[in-house]
Biopython code that builds the backbone (N, CA, C, O; Angstrom):
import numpy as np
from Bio.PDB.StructureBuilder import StructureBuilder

atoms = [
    (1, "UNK", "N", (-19.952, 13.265, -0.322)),
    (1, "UNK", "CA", (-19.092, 12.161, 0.076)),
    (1, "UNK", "C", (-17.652, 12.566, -0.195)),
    (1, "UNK", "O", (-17.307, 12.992, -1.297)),
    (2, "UNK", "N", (-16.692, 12.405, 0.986)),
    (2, "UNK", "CA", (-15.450, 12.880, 0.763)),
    (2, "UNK", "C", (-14.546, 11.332, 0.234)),
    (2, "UNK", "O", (-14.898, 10.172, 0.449)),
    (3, "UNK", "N", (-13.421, 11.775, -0.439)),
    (3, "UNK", "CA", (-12.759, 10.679, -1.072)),
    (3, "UNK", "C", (-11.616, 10.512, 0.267)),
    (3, "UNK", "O", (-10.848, 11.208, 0.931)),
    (4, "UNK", "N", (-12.256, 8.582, 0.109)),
    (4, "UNK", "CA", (-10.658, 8.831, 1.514)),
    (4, "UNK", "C", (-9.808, 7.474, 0.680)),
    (4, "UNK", "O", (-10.088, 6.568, -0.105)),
    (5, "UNK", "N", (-8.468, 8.072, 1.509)),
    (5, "UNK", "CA", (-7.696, 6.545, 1.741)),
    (5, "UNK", "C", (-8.218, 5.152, 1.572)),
    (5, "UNK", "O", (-9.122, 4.658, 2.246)),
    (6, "UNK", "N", (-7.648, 4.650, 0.738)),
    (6, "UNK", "CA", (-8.287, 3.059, 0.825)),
    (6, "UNK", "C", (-7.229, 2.305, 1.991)),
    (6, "UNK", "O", (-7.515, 1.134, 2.239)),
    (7, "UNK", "N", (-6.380, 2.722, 2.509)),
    (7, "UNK", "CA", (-5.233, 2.084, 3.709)),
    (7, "UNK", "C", (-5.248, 3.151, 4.627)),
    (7, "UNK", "O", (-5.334, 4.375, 4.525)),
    (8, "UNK", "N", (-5.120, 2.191, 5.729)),
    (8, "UNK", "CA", (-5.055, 3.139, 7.489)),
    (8, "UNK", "C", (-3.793, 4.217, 7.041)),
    (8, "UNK", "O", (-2.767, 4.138, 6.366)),
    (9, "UNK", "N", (-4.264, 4.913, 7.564)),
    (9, "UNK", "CA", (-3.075, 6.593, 7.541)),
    (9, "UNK", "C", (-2.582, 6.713, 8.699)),
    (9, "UNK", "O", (-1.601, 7.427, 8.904)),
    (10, "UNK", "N", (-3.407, 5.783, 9.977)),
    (10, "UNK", "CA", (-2.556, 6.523, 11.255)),
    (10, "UNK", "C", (-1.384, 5.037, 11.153)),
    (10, "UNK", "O", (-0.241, 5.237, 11.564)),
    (11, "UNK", "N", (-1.684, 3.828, 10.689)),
    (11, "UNK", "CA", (-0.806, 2.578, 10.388)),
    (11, "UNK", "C", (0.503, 2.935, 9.795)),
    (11, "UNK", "O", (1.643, 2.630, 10.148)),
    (12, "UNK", "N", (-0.092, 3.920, 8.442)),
    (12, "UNK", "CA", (1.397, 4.364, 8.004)),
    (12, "UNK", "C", (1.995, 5.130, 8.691)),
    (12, "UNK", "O", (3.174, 4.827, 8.869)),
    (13, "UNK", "N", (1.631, 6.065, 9.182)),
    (13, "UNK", "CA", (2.060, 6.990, 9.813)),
    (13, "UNK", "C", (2.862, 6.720, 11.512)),
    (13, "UNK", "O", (3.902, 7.283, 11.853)),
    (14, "UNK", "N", (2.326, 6.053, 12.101)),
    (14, "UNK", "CA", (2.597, 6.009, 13.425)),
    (14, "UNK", "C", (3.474, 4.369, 13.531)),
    (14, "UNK", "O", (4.555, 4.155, 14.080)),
    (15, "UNK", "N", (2.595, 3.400, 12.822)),
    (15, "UNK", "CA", (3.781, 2.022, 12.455)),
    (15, "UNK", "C", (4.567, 1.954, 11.464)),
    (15, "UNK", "O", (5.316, 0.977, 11.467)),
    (16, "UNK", "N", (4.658, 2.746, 10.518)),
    (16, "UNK", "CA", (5.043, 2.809, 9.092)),
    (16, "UNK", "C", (4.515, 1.046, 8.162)),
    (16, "UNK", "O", (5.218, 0.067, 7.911)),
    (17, "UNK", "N", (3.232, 1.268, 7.919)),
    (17, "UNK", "CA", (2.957, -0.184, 7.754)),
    (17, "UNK", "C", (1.939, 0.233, 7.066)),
    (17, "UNK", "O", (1.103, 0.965, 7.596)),
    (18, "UNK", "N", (1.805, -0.287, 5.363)),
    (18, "UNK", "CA", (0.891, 0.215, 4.495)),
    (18, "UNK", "C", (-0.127, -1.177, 4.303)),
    (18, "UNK", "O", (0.008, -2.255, 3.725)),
    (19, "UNK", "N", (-1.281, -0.496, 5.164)),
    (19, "UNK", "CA", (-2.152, -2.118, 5.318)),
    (19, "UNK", "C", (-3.417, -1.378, 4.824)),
    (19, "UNK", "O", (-3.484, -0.150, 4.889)),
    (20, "UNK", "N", (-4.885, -2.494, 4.098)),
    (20, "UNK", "CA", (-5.824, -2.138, 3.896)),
    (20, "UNK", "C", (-6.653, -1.658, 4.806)),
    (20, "UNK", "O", (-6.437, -2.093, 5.937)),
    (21, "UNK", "N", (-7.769, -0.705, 4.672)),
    (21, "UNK", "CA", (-8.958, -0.299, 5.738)),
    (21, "UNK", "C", (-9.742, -1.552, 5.700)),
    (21, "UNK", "O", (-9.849, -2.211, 4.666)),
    (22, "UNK", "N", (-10.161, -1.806, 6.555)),
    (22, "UNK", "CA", (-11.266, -3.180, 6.996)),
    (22, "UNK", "C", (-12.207, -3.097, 7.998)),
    (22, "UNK", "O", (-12.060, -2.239, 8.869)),
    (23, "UNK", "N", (-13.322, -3.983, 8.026)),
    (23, "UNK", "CA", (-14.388, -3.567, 9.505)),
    (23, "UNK", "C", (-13.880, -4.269, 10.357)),
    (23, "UNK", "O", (-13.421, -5.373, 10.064)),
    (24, "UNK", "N", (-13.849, -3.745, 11.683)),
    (24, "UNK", "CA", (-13.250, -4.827, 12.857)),
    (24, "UNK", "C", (-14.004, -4.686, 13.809)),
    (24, "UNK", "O", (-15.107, -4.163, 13.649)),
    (25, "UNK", "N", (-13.609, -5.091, 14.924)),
    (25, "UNK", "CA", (-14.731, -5.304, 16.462)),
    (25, "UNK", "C", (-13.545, -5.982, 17.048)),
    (25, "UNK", "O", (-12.634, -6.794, 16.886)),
    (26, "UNK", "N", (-14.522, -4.578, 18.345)),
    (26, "UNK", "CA", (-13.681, -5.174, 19.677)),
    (26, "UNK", "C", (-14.855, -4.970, 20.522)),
    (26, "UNK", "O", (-15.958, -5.071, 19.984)),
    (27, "UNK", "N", (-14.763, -4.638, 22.045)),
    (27, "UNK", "CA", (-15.885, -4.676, 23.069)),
    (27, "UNK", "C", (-16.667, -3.616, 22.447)),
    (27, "UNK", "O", (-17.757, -3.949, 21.983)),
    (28, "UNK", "N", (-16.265, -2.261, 22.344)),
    (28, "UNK", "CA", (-17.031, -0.848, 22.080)),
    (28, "UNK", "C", (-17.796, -0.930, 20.663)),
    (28, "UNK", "O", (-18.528, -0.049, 20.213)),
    (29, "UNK", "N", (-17.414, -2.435, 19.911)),
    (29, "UNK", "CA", (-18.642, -1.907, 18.882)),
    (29, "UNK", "C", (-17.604, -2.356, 16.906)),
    (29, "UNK", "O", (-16.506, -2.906, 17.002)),
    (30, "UNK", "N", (-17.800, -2.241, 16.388)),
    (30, "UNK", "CA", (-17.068, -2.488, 15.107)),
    (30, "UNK", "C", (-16.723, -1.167, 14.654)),
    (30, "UNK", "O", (-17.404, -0.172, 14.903)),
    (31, "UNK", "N", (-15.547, -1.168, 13.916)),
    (31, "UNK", "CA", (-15.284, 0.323, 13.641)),
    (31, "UNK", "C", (-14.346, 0.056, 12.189)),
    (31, "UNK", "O", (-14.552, -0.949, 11.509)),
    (32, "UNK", "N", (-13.315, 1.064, 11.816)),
    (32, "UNK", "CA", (-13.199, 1.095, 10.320)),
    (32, "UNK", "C", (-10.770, 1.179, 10.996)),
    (32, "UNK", "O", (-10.099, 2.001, 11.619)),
    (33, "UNK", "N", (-10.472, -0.177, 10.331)),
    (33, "UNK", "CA", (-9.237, -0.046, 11.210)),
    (33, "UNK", "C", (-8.133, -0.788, 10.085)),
    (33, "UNK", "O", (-8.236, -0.841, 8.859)),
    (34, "UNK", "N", (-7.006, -1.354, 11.008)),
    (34, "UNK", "CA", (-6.457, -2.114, 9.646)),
    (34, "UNK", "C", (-5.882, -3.081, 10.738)),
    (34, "UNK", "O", (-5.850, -2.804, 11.937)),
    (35, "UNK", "N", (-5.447, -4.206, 10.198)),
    (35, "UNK", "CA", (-4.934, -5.108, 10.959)),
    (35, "UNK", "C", (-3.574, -5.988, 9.865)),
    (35, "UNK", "O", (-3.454, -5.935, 8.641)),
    (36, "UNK", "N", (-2.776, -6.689, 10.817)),
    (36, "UNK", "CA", (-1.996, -8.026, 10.071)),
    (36, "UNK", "C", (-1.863, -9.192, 10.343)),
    (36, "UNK", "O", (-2.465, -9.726, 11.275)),
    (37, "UNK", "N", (-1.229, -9.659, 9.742)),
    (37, "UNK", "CA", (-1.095, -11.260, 10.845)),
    (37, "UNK", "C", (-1.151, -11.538, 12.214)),
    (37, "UNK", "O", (-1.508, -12.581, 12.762)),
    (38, "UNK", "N", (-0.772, -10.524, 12.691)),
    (38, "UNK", "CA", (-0.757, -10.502, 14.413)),
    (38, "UNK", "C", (-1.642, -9.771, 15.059)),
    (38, "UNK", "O", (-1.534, -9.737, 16.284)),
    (39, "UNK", "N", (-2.782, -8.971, 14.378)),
    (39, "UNK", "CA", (-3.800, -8.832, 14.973)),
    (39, "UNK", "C", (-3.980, -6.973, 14.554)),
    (39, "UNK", "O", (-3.420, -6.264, 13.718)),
    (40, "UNK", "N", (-4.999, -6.711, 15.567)),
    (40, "UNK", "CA", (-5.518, -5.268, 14.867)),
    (40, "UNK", "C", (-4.275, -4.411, 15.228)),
    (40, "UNK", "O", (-3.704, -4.458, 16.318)),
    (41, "UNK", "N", (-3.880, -3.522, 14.048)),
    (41, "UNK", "CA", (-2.867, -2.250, 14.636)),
    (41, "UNK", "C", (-3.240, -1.391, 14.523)),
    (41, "UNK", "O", (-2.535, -0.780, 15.326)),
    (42, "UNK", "N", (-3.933, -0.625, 14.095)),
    (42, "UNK", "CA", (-5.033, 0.672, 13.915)),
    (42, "UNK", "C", (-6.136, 0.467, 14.092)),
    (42, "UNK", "O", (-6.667, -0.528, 13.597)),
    (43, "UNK", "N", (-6.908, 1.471, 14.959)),
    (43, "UNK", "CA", (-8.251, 2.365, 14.454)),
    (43, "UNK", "C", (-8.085, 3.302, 13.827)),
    (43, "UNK", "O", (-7.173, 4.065, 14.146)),
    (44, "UNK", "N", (-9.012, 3.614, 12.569)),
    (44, "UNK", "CA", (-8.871, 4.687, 12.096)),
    (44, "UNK", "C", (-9.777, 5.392, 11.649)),
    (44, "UNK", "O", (-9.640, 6.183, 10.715)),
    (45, "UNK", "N", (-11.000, 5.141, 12.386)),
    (45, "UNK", "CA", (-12.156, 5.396, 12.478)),
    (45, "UNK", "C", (-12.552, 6.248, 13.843)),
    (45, "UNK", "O", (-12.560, 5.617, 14.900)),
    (46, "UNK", "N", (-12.886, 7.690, 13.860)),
    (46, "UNK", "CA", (-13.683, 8.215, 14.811)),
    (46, "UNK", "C", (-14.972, 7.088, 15.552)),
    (46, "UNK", "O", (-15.248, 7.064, 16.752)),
    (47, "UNK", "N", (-15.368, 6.556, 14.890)),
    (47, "UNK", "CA", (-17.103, 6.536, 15.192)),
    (47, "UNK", "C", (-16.763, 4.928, 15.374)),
    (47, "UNK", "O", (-15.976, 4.352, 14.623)),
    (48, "UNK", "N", (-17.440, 4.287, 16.442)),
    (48, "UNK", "CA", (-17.784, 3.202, 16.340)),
    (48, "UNK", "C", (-19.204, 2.511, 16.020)),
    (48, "UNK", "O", (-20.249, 2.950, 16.501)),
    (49, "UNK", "N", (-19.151, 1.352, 15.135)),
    (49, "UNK", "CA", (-21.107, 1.238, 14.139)),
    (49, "UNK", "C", (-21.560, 0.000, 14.585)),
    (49, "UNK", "O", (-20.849, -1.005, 14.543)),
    (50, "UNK", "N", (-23.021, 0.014, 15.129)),
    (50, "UNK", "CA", (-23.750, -0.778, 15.556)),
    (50, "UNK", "C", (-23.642, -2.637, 15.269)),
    (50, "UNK", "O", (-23.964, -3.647, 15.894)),
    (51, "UNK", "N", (-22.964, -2.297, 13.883)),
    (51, "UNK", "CA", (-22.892, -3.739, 12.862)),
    (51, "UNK", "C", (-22.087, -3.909, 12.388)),
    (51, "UNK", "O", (-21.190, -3.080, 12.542)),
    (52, "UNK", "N", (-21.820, -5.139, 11.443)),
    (52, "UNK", "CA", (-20.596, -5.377, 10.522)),
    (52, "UNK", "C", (-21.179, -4.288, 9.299)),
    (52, "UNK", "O", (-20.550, -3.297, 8.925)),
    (53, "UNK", "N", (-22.141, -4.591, 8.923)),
    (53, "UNK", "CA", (-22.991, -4.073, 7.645)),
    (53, "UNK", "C", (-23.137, -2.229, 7.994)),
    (53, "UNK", "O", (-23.001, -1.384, 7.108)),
    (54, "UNK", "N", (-23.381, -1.960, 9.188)),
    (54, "UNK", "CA", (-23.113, -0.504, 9.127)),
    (54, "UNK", "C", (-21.756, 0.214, 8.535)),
    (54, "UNK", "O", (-21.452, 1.071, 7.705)),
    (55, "UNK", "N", (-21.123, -0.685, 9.491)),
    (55, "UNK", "CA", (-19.109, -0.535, 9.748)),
    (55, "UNK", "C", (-19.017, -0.173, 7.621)),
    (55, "UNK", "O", (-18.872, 0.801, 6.882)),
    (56, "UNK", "N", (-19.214, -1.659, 7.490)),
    (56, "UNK", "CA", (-19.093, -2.028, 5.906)),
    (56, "UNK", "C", (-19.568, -1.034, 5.062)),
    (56, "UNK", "O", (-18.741, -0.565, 4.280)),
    (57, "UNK", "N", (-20.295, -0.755, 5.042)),
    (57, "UNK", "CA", (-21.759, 0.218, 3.999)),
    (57, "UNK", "C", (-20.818, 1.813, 4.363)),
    (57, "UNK", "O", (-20.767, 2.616, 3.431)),
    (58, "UNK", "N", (-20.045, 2.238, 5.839)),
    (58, "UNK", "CA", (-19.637, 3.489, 5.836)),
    (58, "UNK", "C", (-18.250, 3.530, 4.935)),
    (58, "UNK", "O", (-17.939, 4.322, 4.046)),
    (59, "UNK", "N", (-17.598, 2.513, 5.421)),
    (59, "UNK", "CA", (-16.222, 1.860, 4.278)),
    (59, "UNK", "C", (-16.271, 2.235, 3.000)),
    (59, "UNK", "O", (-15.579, 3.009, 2.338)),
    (60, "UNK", "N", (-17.465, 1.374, 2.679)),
    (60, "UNK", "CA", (-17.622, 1.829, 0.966)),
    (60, "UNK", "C", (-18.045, 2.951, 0.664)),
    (60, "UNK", "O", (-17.484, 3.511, -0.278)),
    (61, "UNK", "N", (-19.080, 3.594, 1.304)),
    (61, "UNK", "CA", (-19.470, 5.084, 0.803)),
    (61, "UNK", "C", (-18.475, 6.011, 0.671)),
    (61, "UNK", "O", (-18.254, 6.649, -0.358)),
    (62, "UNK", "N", (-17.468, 6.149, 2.385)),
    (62, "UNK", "CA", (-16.650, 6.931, 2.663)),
    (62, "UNK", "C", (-17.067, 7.452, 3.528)),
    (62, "UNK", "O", (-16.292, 8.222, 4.095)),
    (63, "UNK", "N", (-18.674, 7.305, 4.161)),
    (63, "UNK", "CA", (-19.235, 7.864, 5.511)),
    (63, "UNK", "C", (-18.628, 7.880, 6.830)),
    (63, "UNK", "O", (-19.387, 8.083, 7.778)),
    (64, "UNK", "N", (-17.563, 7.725, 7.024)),
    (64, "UNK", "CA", (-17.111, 7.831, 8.045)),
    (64, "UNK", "C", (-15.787, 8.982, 8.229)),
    (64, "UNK", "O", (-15.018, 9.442, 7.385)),
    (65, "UNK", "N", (-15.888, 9.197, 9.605)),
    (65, "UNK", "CA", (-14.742, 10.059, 9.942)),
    (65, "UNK", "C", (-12.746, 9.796, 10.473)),
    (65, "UNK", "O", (-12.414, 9.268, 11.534)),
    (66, "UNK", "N", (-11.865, 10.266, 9.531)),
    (66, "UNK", "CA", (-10.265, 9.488, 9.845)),
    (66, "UNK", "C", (-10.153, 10.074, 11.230)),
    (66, "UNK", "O", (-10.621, 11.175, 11.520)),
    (67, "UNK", "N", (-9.600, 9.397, 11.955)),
    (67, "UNK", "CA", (-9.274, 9.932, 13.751)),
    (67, "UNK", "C", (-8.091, 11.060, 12.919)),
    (67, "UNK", "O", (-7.998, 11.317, 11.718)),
    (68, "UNK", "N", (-7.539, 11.411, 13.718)),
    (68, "UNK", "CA", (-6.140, 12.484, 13.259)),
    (68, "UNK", "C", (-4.812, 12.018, 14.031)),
    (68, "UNK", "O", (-3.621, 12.086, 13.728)),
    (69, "UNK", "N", (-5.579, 11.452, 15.293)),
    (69, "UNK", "CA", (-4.263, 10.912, 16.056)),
    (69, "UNK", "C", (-4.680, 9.300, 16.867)),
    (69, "UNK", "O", (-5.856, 9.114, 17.179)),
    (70, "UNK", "N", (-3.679, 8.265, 17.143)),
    (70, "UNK", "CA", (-4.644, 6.793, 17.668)),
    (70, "UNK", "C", (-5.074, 6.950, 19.199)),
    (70, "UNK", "O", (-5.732, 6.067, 19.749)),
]
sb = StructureBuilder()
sb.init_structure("model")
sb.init_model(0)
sb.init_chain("A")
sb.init_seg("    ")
for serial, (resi, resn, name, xyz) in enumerate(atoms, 1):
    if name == "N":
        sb.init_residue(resn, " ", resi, " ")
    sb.init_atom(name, np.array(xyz, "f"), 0.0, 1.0, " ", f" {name:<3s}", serial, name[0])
structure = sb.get_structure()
């Protein structure tokens, strides 16, 4: 298990906006992203997961993969 970021990296990076990782959903599926008051601003998740509880369970392990670019 690799140690990641607990906040979106492409958020800081590309909005300059230091927000938490969270599970989200859109049409393609729930994935690992960050959002604010005004709605989702990152994916930052390669992989999109069947469930909230998949999405969730990869969050906490760290099972999932950071995109490199949005």
């Amino acid at each position: 298990m690799s140690q990641q970021a607990s906040f979106g990296q492409l958020a800081l990076i590309y909005c300059g906006k230091l927000l938490p990782l969270e599970v989200l959903q859109s049409a393609a599926g729930h994935y690992i992203g960050t959002r604010n008051s005004e709605g989702p601003v990152s994916r930052e998740s390669r992989e999109y997961f069947r469930s909230y509880a998949a999405a969730q369970s990869a969050l906490e392990s760290g099972g999932w993969s950071q995109l490199a670019n949005p």
